[in-house]
C-alpha positions in Angstrom: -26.2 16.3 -28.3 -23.1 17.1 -25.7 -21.8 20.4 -26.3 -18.7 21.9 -24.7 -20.3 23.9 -22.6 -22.0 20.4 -20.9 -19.1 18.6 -20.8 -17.0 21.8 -19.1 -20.3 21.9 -16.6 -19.6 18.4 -15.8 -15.6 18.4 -15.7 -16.3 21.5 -13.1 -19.2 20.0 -10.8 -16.6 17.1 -10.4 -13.7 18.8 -9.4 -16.0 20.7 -7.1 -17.4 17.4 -5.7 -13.6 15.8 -5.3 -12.6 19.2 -3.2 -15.4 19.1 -1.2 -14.8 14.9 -0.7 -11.2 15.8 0.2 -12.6 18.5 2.6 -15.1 16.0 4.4 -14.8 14.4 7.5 -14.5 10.3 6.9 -17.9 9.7 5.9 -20.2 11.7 4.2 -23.9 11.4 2.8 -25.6 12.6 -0.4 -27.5 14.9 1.2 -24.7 16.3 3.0 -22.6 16.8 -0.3 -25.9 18.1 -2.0 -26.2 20.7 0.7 -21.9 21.5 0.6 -22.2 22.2 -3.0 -25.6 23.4 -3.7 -26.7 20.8 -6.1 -29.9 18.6 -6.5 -29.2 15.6 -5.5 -29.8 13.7 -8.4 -26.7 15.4 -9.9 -24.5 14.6 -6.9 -25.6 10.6 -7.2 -24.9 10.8 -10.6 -21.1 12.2 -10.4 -20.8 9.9 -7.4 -21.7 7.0 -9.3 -18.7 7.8 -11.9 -16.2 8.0 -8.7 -17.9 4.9 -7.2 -17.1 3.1 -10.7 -13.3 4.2 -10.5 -12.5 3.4 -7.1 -12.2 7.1 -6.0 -15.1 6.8 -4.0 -16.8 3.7 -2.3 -20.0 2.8 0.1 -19.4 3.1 3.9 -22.9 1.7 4.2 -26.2 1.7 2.7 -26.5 5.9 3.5 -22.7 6.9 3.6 -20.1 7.3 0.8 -16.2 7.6 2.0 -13.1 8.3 0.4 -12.1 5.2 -1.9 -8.7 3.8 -2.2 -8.5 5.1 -6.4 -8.6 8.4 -4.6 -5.9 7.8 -1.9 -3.4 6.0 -4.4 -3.4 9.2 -6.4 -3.1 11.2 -3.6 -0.4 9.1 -2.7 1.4 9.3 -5.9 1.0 13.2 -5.8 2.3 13.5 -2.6 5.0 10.6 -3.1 6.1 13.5 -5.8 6.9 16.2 -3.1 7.0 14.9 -0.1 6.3 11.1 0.3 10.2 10.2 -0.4 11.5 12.6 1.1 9.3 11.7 4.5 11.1 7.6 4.1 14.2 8.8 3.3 15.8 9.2 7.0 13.6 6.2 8.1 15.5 4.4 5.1 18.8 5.6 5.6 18.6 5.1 9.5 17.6 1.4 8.7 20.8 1.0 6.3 23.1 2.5 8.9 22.3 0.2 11.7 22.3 -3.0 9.5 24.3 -2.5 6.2 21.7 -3.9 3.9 19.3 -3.4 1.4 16.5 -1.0 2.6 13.5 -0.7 0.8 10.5 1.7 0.8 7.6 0.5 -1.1 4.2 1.6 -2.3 0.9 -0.7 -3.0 -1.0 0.2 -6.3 -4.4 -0.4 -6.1 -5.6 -0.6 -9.9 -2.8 -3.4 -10.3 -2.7 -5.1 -6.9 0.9 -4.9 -7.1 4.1 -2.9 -5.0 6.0 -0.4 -6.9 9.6 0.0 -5.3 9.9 3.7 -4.9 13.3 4.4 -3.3 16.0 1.5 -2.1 19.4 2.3 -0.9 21.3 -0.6 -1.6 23.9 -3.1 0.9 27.9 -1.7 0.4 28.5 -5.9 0.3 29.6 -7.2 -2.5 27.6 -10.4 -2.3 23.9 -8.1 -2.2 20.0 -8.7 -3.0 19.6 -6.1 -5.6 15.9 -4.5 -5.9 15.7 -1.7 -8.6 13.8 1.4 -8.1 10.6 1.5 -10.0 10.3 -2.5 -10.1 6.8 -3.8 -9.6 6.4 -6.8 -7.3 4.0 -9.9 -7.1 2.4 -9.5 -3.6 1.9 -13.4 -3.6 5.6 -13.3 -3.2 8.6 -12.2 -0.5 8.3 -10.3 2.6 7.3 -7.2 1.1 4.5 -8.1 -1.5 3.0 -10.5 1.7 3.1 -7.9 4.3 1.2 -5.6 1.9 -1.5 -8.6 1.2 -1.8 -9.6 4.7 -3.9 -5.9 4.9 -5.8 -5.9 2.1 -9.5 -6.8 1.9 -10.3 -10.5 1.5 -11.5 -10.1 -2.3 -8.2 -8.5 -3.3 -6.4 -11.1 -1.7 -8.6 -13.1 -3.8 -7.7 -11.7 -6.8 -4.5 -12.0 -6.3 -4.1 -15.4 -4.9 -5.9 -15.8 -8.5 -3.5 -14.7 -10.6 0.0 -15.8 -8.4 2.7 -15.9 -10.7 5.3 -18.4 -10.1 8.3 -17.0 -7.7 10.4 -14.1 -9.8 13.6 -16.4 -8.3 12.9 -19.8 -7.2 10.7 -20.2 -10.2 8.2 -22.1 -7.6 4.3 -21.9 -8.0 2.6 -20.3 -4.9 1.5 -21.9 -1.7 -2.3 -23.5 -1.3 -4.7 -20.5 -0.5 -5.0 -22.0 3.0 -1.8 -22.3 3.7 -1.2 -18.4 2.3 -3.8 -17.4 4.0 -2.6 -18.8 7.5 0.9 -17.3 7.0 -1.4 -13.6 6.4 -3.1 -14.5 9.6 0.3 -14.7 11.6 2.0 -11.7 9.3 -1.4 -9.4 11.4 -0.9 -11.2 14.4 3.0 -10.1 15.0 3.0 -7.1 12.6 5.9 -7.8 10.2 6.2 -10.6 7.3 9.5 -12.8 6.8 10.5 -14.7 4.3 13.5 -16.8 3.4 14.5 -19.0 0.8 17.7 -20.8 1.1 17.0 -23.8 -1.3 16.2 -21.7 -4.6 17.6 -17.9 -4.2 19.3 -17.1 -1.1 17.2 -14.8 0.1 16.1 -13.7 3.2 14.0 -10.4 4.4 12.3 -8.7 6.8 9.1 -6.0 6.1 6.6 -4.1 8.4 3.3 -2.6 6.4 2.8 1.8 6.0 -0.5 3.0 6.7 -1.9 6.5 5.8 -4.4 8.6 7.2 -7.4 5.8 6.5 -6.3 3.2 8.0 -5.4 1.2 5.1 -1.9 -0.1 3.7 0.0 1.8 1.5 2.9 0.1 1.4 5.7 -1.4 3.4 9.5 -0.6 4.9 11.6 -3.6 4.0 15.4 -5.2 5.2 16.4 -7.8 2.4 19.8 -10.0 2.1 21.5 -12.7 0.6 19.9 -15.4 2.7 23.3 -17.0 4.3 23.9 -13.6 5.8 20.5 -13.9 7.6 20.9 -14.4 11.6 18.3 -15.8 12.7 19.8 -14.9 16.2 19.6 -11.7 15.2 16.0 -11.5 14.0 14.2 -10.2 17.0 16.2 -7.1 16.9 16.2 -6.6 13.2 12.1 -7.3 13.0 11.8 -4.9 16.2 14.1 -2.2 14.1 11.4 -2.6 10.5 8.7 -2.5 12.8 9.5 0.5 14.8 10.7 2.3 11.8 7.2 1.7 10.0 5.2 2.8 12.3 6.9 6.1 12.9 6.8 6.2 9.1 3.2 5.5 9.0 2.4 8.3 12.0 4.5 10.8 9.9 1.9 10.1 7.4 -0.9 10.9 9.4 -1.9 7.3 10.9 -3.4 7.3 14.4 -5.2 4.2 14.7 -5.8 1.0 14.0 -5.4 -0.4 10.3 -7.9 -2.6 8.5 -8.0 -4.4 5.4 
């Protein structure tokens, strides 16, 4: 029978295990966490197992465990709390003041494989493509759930290629899974997604992809417009200005190399 005092042993040998994780360099072994916090290591397999299942921790290789994406997202979210918005915000606002539209900061969520719109200061046009904070978005669809996608590993891309809804706006089913994926392919290649849509929603954006201090996506920096305001002449400049602003977004975040799905 599980008393209180087990379950309160476990609850503590797992925060221990999660500070000493966070502590760690990128990889780390059983033994080496065994040794860290002084526990046989059957015990620390056994907890690592229960972060393996959740996604807080996954397999670097056959011997090495690293810091799963479960635990980054919540770090994410903690840190969006206190500091993460506040860190976009002059990226953001320098964005809206060279080009007078919609800017948008988004963040990926892992357990849902979709982008959560955490902070968007909206076009002073009266004709505008309105994105409301705290709206979740289909990464099958747009510049910004794409340019997230293009960086994920090829079995979430899967998974979400899967399950595509049809288009919030044009109401259109998504492309082939070849044709998606080629458009990823070129979305790595130049660093930025686009996407327009003058036939069902007049809608035009441009969005580069975040990266944090794995490596991995965590979101995207996004210009969106009606799609008859969209200049293709001026396009260059506007995907150099996304661009430039994400990746000085992404090293404020602590990324200093190169990403990977």
């Amino acid at each position: 029978m599980t008393t209180n005092k087990d379950v309160q042993g476990a609850a503590a040998r797992t925060v221990t295990l999660l500070q000493r994780i966070a502590e760690n360099g990128p990889d780390f072994t059983l033994k080496e966490l065994s040794e860290r916090i002084q526990l046989p290591q059957s015990t620390v397999h056994r907890l690592l197992q229960v972060l393996v299942s959740s996604g807080m921790v996954e397999r670097a290789d056959e011997q090495a465990y690293r810091v799963g994406m479960e635990f980054f997202r919540i770090a994410s979210l903690i840190h969006q709390k206190f500091d993460l918005q506040r860190v976009a915000r002059p990226y953001l606002q320098s964005l809206w003041e060279q080009w007078r539209e919609t800017c948008t900061f988004c963040l990926y969520k892992p357990a849902s494989r979709t982008a959560m719109v955490a902070e968007t200061i909206r076009s002073p046009h009266a004709l505008q493509h309105s994105i409301e904070p705290f709206a979740e978005l289909s990464l099958a669809w747009g510049s910004m759930g794409r340019v997230i996608l293009a960086y994920l590993p090829d079995d979430d891309v899967d998974a979400v290629l899967d399950h595509a809804p049809r288009g919030s706006l044009s109401g259109r089913r998504a492309p082939s899974r070849n044709k998606m994926r080629e458009e990823l392919q070129t979305i790595r290649q130049r660093g930025y997604a686009v996407y327009e849509d003058h036939e069902f929603a007049d809608v035009a954006g441009i969005s580069a992809p975040l990266f944090g201090p794995n490596a991995q996506v965590i979101g995207c920096l996004s210009v969106t417009m009606p799609g008859s305001r969209f200049n293709p002449g001026k396009s260059g400049k506007l995907c150099d200005a996304v661009t430039t602003a994400a990746r000085e977004l992404s090293a404020s975040l602590g990324f200093s190399g190169v990403a990977h799905a």
